[in-house]
C-alpha distance (Angstrom), angle and dihedral (degrees) to the residues before:
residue distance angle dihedral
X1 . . .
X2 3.58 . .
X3 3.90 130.2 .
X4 3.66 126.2 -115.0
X5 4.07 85.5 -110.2
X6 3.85 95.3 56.1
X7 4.45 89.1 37.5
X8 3.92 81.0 54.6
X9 3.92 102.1 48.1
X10 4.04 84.7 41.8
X11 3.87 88.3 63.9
X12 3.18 100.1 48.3
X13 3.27 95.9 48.0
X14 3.90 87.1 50.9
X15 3.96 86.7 54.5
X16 3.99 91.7 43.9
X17 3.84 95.8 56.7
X18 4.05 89.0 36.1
X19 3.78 84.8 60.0
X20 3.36 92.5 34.0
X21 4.01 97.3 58.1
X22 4.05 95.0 35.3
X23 3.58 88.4 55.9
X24 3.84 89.3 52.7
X25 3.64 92.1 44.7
X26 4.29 93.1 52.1
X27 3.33 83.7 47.0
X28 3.72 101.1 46.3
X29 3.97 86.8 46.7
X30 3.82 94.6 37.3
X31 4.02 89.0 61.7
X32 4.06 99.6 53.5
X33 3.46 96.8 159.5
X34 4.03 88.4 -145.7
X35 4.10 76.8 78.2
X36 3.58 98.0 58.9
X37 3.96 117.7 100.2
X38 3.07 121.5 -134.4
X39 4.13 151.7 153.4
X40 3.52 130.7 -146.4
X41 3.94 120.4 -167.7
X42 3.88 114.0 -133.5
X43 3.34 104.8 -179.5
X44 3.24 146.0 51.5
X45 3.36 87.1 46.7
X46 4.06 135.5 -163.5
X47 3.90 109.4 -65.1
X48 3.70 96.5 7.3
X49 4.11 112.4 143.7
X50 4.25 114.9 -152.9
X51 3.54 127.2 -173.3
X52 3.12 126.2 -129.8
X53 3.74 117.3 -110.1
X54 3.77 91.4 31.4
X55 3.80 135.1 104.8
X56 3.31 124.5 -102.2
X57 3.75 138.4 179.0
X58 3.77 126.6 -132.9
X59 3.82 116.8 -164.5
X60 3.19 133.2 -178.2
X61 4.14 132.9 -177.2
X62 4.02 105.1 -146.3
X63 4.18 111.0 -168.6
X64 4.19 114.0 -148.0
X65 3.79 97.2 -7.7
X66 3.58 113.1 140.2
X67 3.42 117.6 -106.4
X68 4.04 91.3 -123.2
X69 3.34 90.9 66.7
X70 3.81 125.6 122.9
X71 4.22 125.2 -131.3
X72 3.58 122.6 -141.2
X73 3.91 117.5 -167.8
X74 3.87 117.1 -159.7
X75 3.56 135.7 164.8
X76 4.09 138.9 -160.9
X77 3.99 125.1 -178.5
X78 3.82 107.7 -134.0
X79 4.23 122.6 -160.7
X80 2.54 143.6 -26.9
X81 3.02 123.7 77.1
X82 3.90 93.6 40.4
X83 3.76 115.0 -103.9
X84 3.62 126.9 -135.9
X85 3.69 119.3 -92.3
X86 3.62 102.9 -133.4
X87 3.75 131.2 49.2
X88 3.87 129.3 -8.8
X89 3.26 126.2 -84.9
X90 3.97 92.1 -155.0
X91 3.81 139.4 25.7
X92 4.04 105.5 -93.7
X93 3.80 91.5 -156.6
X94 3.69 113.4 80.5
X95 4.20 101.3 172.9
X96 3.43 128.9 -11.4
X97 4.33 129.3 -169.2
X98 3.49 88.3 29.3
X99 4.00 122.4 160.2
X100 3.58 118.8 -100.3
X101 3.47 93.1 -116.6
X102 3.76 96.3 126.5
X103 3.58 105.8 -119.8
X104 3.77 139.5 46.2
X105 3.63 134.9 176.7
X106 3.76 123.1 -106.9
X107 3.86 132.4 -163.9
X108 3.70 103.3 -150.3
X109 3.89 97.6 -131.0
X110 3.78 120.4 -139.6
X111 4.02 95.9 -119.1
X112 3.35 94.4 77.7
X113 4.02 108.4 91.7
X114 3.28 130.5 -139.1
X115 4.01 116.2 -66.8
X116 3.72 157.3 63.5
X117 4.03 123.7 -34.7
X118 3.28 157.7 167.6
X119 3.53 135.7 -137.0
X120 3.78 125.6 -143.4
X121 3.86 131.0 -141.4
X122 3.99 115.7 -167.1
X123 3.96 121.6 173.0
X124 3.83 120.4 -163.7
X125 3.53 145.3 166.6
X126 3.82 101.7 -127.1
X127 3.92 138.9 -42.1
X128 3.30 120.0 -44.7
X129 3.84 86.2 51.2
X130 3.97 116.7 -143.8
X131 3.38 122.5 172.5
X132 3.14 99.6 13.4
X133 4.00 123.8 -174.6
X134 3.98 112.5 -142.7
X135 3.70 136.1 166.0
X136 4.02 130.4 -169.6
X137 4.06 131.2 -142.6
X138 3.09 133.1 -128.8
X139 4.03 124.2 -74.7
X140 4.39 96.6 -86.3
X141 3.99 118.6 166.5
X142 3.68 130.9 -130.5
X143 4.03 117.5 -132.4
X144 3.66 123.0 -166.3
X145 3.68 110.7 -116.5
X146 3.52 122.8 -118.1
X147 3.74 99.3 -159.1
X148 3.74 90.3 51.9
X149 4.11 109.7 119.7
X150 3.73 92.9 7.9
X151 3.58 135.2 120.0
X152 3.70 137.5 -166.7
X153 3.38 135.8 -136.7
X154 4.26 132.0 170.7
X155 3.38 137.6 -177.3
X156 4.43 133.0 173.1
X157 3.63 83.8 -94.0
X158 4.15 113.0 37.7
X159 4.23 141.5 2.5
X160 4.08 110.8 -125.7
X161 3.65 115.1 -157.9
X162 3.62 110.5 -175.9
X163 4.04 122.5 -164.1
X164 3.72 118.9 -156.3
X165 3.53 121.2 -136.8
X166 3.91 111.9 -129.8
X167 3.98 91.9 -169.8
X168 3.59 99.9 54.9
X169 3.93 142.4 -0.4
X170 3.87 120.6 -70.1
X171 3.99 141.4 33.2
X172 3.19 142.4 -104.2
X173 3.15 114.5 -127.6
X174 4.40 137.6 -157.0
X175 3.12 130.3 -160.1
X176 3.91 128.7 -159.8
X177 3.58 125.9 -177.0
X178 3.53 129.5 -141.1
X179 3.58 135.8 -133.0
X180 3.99 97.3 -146.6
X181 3.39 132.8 2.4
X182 3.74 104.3 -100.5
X183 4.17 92.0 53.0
X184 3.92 102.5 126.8
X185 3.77 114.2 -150.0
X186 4.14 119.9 -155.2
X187 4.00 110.9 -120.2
X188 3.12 92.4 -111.8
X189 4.35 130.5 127.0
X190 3.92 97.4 -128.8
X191 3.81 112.4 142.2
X192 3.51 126.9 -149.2
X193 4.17 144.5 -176.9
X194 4.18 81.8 -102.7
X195 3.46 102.1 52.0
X196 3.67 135.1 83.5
X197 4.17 122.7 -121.5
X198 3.83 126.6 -152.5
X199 3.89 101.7 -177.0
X200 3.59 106.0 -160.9
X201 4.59 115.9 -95.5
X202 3.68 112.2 150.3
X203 3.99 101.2 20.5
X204 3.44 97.4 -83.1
X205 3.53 130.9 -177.5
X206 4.31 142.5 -177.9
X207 3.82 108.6 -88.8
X208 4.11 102.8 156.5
X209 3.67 148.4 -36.4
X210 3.87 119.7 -134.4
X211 4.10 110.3 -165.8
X212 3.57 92.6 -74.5
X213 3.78 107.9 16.2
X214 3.68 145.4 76.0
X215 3.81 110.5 -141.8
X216 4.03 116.6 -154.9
X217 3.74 132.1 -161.1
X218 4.06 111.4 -146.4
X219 3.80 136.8 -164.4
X220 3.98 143.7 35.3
X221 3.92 92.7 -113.3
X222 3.71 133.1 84.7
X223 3.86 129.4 -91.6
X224 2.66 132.4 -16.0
X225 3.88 93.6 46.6
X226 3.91 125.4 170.2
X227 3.97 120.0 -84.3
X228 3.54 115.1 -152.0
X229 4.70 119.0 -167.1
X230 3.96 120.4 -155.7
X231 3.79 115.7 -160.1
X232 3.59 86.5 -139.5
X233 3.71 84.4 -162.4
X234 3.55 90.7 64.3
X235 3.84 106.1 24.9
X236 3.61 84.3 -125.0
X237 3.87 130.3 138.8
X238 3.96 98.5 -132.5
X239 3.93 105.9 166.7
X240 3.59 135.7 25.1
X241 3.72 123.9 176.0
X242 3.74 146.0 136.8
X243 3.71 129.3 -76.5
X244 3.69 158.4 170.9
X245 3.44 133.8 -161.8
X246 2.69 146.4 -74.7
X247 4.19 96.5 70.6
X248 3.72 119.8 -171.8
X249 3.97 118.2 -161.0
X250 3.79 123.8 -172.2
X251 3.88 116.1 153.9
X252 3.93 116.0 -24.2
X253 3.80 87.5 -34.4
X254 3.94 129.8 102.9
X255 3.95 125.1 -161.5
X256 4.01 111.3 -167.5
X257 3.90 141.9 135.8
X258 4.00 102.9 -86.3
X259 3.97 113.9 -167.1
X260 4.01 114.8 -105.8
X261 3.43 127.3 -155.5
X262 3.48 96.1 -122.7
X263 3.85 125.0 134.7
X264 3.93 110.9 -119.3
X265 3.62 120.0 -132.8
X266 3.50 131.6 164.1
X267 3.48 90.7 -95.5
X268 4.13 93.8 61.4
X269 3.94 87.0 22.8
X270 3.87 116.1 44.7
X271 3.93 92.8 178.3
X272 3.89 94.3 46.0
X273 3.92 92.2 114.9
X274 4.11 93.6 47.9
X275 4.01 88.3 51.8
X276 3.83 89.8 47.9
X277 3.85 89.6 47.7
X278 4.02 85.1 49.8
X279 3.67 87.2 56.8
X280 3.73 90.1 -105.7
X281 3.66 147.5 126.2
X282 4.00 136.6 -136.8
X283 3.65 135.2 -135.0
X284 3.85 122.8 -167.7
X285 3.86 116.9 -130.3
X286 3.62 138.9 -157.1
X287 3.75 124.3 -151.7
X288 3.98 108.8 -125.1
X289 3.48 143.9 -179.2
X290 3.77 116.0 -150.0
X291 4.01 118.4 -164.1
X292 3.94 109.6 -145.7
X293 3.29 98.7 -160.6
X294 3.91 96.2 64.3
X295 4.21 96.5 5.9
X296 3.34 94.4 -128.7
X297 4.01 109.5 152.4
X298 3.46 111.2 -163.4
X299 4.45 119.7 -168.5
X300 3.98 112.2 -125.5
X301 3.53 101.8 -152.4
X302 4.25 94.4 -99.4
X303 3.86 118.7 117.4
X304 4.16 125.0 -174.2
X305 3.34 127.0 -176.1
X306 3.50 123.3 -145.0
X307 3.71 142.4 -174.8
X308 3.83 117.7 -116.8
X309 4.28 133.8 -171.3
């Protein structure tokens, strides 16, 4: 039999390990990791190389959030190449009190230079944010796009690649000529000893090409606006007039709405008193059709009148 003394330090023992393994067991149950929050960021993903200008999608898999939570999206460039030390070249945040619907589309804006980053994913409840759960990608780069302010134009004969000008008005504007008709040109503003350059003067900008001519559009007013013809044969600027739209090409000739110098009145211009109630003015235009090849410009008998700044 055993003495009070060893009955005693059996108990507690018995209590000790009962305590002991309950505890475990809370704690076991208490740390279920189907109740831990968390986010995972899909994509971008490590390596990946967007342009900018393009759309991207960023998704993101978030594990026992609740659904009333809000996304932020932020984003930091890290070295190389080193940054500056003050001030931020670009706005970190990209969205904030988005859904948590676990992806969103992004158009890669242009301020962003050239380099390595990393996207940020923050849920939260509401603003001011506290304990907020958040999640990084993976280290993708940013490219400048090429294609980005360009447009294309082709024709049997030559491949126009215009290039916008985002500090001032106009385009310059290449032209490449091919040596068949099925030659396919890449968008891209590359020029060589071959090609033809238009460097931008009086905000001009690609309207047409006949079979031997580049047609320009010129100006930063309304109608009618200044047309400009290249013998692209020659290089030559052969023909400059006005016009309106809408401008008809077929061969080496060009039908359009060229201004007149004709007075409007109310008998040639019904809606001359609404324009000068608009705080406008009116010009009276012919429809013409202008040969190329000889620039002759013959009137068709059609008249328009239309209100001008």
């Amino acid at each position: 039999m055993f003495s009070k003394n060893i009955k005693l330090y059996l108990l507690i023992l018995l209590v000790a390990l009962a305590a002991i393994f309950g505890s475990y067991y809370f704690l076991r149950k208490g740390s279920n990791p189907s109740l831990i929050q968390s986010i995972r960021v899909i994509s971008p993903t490590s390596g990946d190389v967007v342009k900018s200008g393009t759309v991207q999608t960023i998704q993101w898999v978030s594990e026992n959030v609740p659904t009333s939570n809000k996304i932020a999206v932020t984003i930091r460039r890290i070295p190389p190449p080193p940054l500056q030390e003050e001030g931020q070249e670009f706005d970190p945040i990209i969205f904030t009190n988005l859904p948590n619907t676990g992806s969103k589309e992004w158009t890669v804006s242009d301020m962003y230079p050239e380099g390595t980053y990393i996207l940020g994913i923050t849920s939260y409840v509401s603003v001011p944010v506290t304990n907020p759960i958040t999640a990084e990608s993976g280290e993708f780069s940013i490219q400048k796009n090429e294609a980005v302010g360009l447009e294309c134009n082709d024709s049997p004969k030559y491949f126009a690649v215009e290039k916008s000008l985002s500090d001032s008005v106009g385009s310059n504007i290449l032209i490449e000529y091919k040596t068949n008709p099925e030659q396919n040109f890449p968008c891209v503003y590359s020029v060589t000893s071959t090609d033809f350059e238009l460097k931008n003067v009086l905000a001009e900008y690609f309207l047409a090409f006949t079979d031997n001519f580049l047609v320009l559009d010129s100006g930063t007013a309304p109608e009618p606006r200044g047309l400009i013809v290249y013998d692209l044969r020659s290089r030559k600027n052969v023909f400059t007039d006005s016009y309106a739209k809408p401008v008809i090409v077929k061969g080496d000739t060009l039908t359009y709405f060229s201004k007149t110098d004709n007075k409007p009145t109310l008998e040639n211009c019904p809606n001359l008193n609404e324009y000068k109630g608009n705080g406008l003015g009116a010009v009276i235009m012919s429809k013409v059709v202008v040969d190329l090849s000889s620039f002759s410009k013959k009137e068709l008998g059609v008249f328009d009148c239309r209100a001008t700044q």
